[in-house]
C-alpha positions as CSV (number, residue, x, y, z in Angstrom):
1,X,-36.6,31.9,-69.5
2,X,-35.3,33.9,-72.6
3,X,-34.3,32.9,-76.0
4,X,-32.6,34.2,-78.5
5,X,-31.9,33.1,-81.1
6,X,-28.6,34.2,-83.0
7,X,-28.9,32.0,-85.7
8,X,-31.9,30.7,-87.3
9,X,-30.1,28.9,-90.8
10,X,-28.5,25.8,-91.5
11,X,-24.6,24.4,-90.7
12,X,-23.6,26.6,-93.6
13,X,-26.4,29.5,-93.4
14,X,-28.5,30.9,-96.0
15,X,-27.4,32.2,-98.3
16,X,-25.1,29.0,-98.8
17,X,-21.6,30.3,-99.7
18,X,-21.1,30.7,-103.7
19,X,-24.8,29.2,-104.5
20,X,-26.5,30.5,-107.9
21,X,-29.8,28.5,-106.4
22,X,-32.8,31.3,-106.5
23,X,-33.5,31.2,-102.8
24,X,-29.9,31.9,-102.0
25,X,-29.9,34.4,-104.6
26,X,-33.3,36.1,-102.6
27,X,-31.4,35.4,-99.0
28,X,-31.0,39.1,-97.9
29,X,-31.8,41.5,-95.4
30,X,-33.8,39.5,-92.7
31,X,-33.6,36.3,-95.0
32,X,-30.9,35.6,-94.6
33,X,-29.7,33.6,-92.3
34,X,-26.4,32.6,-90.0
35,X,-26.0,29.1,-88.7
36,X,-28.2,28.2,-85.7
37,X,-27.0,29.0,-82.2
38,X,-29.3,29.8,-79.4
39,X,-28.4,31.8,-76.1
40,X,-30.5,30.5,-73.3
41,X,-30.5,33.7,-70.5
42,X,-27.3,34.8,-71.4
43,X,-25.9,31.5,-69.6
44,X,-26.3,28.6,-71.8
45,X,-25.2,28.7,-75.4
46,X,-26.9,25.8,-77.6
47,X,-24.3,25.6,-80.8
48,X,-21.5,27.5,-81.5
49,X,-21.3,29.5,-85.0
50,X,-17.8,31.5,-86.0
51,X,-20.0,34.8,-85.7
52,X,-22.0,34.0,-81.9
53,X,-20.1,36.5,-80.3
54,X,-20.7,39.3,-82.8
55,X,-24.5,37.8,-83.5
56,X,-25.3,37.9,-79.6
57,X,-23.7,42.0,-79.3
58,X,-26.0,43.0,-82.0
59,X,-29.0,41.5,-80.8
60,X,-28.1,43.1,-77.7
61,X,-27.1,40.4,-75.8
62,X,-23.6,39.3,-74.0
63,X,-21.9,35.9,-73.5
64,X,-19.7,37.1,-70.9
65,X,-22.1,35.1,-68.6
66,X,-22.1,31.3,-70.5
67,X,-21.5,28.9,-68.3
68,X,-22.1,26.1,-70.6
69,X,-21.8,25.7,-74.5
70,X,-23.1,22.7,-75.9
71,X,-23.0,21.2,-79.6
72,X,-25.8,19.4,-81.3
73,X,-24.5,18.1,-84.0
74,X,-20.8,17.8,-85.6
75,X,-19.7,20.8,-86.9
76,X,-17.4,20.5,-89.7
77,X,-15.6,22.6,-91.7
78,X,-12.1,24.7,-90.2
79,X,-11.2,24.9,-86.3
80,X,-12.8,27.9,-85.2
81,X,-11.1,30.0,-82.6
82,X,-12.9,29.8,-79.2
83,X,-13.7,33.1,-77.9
84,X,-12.1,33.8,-75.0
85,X,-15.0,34.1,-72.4
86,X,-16.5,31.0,-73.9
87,X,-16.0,27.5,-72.1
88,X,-14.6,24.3,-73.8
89,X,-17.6,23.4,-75.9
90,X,-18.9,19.9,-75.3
91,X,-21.7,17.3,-75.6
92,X,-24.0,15.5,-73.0
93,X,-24.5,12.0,-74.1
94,X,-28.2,10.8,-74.7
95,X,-30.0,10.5,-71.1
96,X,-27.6,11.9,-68.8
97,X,-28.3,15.0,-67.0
98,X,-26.4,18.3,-66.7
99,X,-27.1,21.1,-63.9
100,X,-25.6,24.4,-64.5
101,X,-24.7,27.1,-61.4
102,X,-27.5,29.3,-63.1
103,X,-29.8,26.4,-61.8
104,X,-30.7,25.6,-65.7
105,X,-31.4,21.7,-65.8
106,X,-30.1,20.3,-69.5
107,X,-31.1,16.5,-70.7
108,X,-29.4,15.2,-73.6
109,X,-32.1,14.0,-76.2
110,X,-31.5,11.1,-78.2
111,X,-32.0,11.0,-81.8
112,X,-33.0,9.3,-84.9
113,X,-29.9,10.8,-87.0
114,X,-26.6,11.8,-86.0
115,X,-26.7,14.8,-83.0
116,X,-28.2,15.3,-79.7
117,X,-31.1,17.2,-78.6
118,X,-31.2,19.3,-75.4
119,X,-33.8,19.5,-73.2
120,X,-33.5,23.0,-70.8
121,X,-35.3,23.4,-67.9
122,X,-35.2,26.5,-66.2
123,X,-35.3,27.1,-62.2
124,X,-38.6,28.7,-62.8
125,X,-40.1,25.4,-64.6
126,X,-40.2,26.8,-68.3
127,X,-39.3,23.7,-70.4
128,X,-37.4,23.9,-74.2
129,X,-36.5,21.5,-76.5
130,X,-34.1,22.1,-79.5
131,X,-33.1,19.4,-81.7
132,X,-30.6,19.7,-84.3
133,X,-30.5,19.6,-88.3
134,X,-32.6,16.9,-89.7
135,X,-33.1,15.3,-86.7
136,X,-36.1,14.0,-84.7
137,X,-36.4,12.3,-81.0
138,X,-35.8,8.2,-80.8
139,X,-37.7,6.2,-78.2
140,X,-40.7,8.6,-77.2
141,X,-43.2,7.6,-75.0
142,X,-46.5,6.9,-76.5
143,X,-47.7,10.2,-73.5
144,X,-44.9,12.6,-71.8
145,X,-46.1,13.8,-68.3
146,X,-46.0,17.4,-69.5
147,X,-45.7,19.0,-72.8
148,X,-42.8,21.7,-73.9
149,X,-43.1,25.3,-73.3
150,X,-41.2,25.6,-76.8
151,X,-39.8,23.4,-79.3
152,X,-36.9,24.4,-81.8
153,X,-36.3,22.4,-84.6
154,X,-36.0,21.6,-88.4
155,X,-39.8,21.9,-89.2
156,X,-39.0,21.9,-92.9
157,X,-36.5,19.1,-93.0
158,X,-38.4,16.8,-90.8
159,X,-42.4,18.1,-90.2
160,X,-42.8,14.4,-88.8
161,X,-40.6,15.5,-85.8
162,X,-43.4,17.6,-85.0
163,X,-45.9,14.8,-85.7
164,X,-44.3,12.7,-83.4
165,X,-44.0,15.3,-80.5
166,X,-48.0,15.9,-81.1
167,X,-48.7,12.3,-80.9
168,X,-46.9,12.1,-77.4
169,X,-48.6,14.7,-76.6
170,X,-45.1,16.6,-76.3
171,X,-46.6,19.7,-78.7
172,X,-49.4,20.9,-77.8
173,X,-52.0,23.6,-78.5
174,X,-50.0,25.6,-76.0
175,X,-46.3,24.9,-77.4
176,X,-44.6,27.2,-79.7
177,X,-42.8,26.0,-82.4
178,X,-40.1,27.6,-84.4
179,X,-38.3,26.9,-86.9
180,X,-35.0,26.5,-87.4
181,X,-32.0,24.9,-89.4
182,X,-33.3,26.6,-92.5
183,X,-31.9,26.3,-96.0
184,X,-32.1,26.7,-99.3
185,X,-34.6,23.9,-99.7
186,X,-37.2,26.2,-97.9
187,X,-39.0,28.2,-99.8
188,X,-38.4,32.2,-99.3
189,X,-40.5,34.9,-97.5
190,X,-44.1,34.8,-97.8
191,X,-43.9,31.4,-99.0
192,X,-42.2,30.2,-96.0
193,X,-44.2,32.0,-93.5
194,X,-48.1,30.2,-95.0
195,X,-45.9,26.5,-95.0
196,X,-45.1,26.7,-91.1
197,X,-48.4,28.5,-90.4
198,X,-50.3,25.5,-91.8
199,X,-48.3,23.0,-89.7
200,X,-48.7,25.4,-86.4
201,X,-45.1,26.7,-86.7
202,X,-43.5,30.2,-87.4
203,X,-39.8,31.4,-88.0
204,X,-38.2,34.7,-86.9
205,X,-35.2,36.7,-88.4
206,X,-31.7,35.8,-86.3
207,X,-31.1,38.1,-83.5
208,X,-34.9,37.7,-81.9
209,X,-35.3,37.1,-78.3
210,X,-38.9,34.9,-77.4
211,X,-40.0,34.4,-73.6
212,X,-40.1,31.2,-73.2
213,X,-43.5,30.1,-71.9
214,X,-45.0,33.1,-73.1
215,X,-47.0,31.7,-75.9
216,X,-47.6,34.0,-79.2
217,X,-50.1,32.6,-81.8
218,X,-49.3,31.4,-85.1
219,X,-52.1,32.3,-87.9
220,X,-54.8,30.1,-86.8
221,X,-55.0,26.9,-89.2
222,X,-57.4,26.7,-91.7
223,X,-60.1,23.4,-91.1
224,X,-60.9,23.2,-94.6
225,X,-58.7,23.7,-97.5
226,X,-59.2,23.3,-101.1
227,X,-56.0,23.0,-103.5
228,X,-57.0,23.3,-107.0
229,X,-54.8,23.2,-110.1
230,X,-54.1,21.4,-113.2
231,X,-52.7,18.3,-113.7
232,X,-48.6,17.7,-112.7
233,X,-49.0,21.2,-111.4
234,X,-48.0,20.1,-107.6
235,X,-51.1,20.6,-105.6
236,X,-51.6,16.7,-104.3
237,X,-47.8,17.9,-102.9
238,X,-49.3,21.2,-101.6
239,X,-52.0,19.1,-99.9
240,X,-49.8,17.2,-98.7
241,X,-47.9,19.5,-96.9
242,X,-50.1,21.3,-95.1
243,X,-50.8,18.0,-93.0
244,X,-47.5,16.8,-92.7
245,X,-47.3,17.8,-89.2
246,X,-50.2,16.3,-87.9
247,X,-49.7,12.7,-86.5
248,X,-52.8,11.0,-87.8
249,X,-54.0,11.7,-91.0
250,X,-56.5,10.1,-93.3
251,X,-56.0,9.8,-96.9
252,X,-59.0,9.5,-99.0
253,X,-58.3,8.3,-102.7
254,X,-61.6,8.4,-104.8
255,X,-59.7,6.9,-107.4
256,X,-60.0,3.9,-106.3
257,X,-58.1,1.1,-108.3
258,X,-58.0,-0.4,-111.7
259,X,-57.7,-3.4,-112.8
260,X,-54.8,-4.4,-116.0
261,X,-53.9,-0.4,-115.8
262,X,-49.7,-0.2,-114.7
263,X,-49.5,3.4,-115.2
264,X,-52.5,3.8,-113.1
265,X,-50.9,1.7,-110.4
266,X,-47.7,3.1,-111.0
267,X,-49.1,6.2,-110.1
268,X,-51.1,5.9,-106.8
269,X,-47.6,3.3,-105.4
270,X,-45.5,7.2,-106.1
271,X,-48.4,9.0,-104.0
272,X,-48.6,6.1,-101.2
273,X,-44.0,6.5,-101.8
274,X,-44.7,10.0,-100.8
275,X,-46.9,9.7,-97.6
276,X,-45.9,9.1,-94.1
277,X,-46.2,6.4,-92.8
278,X,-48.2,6.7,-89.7
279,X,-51.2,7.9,-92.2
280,X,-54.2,5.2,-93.1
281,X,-55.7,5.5,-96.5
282,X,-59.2,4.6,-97.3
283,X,-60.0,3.9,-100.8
284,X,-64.0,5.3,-101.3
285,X,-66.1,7.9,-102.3
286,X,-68.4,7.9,-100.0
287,X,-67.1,11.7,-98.7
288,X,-69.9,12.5,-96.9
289,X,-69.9,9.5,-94.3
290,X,-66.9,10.6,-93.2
291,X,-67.4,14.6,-93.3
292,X,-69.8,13.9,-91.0
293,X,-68.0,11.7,-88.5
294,X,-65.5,12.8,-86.0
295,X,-61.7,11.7,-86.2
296,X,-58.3,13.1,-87.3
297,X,-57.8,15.6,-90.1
298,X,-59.1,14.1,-94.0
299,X,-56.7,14.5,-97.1
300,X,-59.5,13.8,-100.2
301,X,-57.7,13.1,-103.5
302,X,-59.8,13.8,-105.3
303,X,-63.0,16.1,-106.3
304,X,-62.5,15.5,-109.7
305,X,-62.6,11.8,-109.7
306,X,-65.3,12.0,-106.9
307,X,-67.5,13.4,-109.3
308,X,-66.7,10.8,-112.3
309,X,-67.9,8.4,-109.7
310,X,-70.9,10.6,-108.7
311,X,-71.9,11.3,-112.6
312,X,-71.2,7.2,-113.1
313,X,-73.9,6.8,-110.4
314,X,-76.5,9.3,-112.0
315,X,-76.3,8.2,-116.1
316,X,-74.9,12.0,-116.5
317,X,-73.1,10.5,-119.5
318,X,-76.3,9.0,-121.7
319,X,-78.1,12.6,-123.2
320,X,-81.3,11.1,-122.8
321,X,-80.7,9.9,-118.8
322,X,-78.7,13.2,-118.1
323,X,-81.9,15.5,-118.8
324,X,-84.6,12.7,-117.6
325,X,-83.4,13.3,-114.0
326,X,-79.5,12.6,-114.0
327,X,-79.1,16.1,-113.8
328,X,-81.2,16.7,-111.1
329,X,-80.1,13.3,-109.0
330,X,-76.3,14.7,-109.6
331,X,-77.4,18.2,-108.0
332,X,-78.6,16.5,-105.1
333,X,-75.1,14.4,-104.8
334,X,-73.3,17.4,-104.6
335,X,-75.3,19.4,-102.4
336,X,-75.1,16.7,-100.1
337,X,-71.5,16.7,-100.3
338,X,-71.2,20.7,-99.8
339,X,-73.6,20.7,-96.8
340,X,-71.0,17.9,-95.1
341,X,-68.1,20.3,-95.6
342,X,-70.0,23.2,-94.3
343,X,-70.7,21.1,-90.9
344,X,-68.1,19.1,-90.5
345,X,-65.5,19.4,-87.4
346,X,-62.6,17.6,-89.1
347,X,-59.7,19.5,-90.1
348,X,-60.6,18.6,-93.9
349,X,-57.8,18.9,-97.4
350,X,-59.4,18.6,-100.6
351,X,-57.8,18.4,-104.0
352,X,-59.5,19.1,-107.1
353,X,-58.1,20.1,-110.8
354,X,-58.9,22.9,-113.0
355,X,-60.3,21.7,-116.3
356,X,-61.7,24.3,-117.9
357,X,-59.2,27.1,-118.9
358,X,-57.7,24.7,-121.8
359,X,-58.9,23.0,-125.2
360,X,-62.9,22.6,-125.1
361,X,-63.7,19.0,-124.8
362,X,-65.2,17.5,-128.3
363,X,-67.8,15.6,-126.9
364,X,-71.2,16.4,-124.9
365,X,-70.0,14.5,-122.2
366,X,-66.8,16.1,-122.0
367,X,-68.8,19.4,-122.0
368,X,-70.9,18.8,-119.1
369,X,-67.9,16.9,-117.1
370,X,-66.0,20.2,-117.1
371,X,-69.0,22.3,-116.6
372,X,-70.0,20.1,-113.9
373,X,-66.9,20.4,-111.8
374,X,-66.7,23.9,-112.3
375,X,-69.7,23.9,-110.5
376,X,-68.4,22.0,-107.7
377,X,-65.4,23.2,-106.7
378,X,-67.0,26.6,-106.4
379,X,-69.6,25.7,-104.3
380,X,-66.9,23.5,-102.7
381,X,-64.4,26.6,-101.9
382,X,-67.0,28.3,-100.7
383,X,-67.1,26.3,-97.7
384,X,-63.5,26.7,-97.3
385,X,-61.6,29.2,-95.2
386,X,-58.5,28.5,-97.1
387,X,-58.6,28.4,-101.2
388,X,-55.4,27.7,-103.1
389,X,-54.4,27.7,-106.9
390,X,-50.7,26.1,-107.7
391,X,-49.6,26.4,-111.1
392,X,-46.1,25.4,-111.7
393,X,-45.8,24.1,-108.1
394,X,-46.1,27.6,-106.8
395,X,-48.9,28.1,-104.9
396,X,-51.5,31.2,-104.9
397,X,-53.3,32.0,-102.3
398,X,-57.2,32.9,-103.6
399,X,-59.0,32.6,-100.2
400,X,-57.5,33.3,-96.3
């Protein structure tokens, strides 16, 4: 089974029609995008866009040969003039079943939001799923007998689509994800490309035509990732985001809580907010007990309070205690720590903050808090295949 897609963008493509927004304004050449529509072997169109006809000649394509065009989701704006050699366009309600006379099987999906997803089977046993805009599949089985070939969908609008689909074992290790529906809330190019990598998904320019079945490998994700960065910069986001995808996650806050502080609490209830809901936090800074065990992927937020816990533990703040073995008991802390990253087998995101390109702190302690660190997240990148620096919530890539 072929694909192509001749649209990859959202309802009103990208760039959006008369937006000032900076992606829109970077939307050209193959960034830009027409509204999604995918051809399934020149006989089944999935979405119908004013410019399919054109879109489908120019990838090199026909739809002389649709037998069936099917709509995901309401598409408003003007009446658009059927083409000719088109059929009525239509919808399957959720459940039901529709054979074509190419021998294509097509289930309708239901979703969580309004549309329909389609399932396509083809005679030769390839299996797609698309879903529409901002959608993601209601009422899945806790295991599907066999997972998709391919799933198209809105990675960046709804990542826990995808979490879902891995959970029921519907995405696999062998399933190709693309993404789809894209808009201006995406971020451009390069950007773009590192986002769906780290959640096991990829997007091509409109016009490309994928074997279904036929699996080509995303850039393989990273197991451990550190996301350094100062503070409100956007890197507990970042983290954030690369596990979004992933149906289990554990979040690790070192911060732990405390007692009579409201902004404190005000501000771990905006990161819990944030989260999915699926993922279990664990409130301890015991890192290396869990480094060391198996399980799903580890979210650790963060280093830096780790180590005020860690430097609590040794007397690193008392002069006198810090150089009559503090130092040393510390040193051991953390190498302990770094030798868990190095042999752990969980897919592992740490956060940490850069403290030491501002004011120089006024007191001793300060001093060897920042030096201290330093220390730590070096030898803690180190470790990791994957290094990242955001500043301004963009993020840099430093290592992979």
């Amino acid at each position: 089974m072929e694909l192509t897609l001749l649209g990859t963008g959202a309802p009103d493509g990208l760039p959006r029609p008369d937006c000032p927004c900076a992606v829109c304004a970077s939307a050209r050449g193959t960034g830009a995008r027409a509204a999604t529509a995918l051809l399934v072997d020149d006989a089944l169109l999935l979405d119908l866009t004013p410019g399919a006809v054109f879109a489908a000649a120019r990838a090199g394509r026909s739809v002389a040969g649709v037998r069936q065009v099917l709509l995901t989701h309401p598409h408003d704006g003007p009446a658009m003039e059927l083409p000719a050699s088109l059929p009525p366009a239509g919808r399957v309600p959720d459940g039901q079943e529709l054979t074509l006379i190419s021998g294509h099987r097509v289930r309708a999906v239901a979703m969580d939001a309004p549309g329909t997803g389609y399932e396509v089977t083809s005679p030769t046993g390839e299996r797609l799923l698309y879903l529409p805009p901002g959608g993601a599949p209601a009422g899945l089985p806790d295991r599907v007998a066999e997972p998709y070939d391919m799933v198209v969908l809105d990675v960046i609008g709804r990542p826990d689509a995808v979490a879902r689909l891995r959970a029921a074992d519907a995405v696999t290790a062998a399933t190709e994800v693309i993404a789809v529906h894209l808009d201006h809330d995406a971020p451009p190019a390069q950007e773009l490309d590192r986002r769906l990598a780290a959640g096991g998904a990829r997007a091509v320019p409109d016009g490309t035509t994928l074997p279904v079945g036929e699996y080509d490998a995303v850039p393989a994700r990273p197991r451990r990732t550190l996301v350094t960065g100062g503070a409100r910069s956007g890197k507990s986001l970042e983290a954030e985001r690369r596990l979004e995808t992933f149906p289990e996650v554990v979040y690790v806050a070192t911060g732990g809580r405390r007692d009579g502080d409201a902004e404190w609490a005000d501000r771990i209830g905006l990161h819990r907010e944030r989260r999915p809901a699926a993922w279990r936090t664990e409130e301890t800074c015991e890192l290396v007990e869990l480094l060391e065990s198996d399980g799903p992927p580890l979210l650790i937020d963060c280093l830096s309070l780790w180590l005020t816990d860690a430097m609590d533990r040794v007397d690193a703040w008392d002069d006198a205690l810090w150089a009559d073995g503090g130092r040393d008991r510390l040193r051991i802390r953390v190498a302990d720590l770094v030798r868990a990253v190095r042999g752990t087998r969980r897919t592992v995101v740490a956060v940490t903050n850069e403290v030491g390109s501002g004011v120089v702190p006024a007191t001793p302690g300060g001093r060897r808090f920042r030096d201290e660190l330093g220390r730590l997240n070096a030898a803690f990148a180190a470790e990791c295949e994957h290094v990242l620096l955001v500043v301004a919530g963009q993020a840099l890539v430093l290592r992979g």
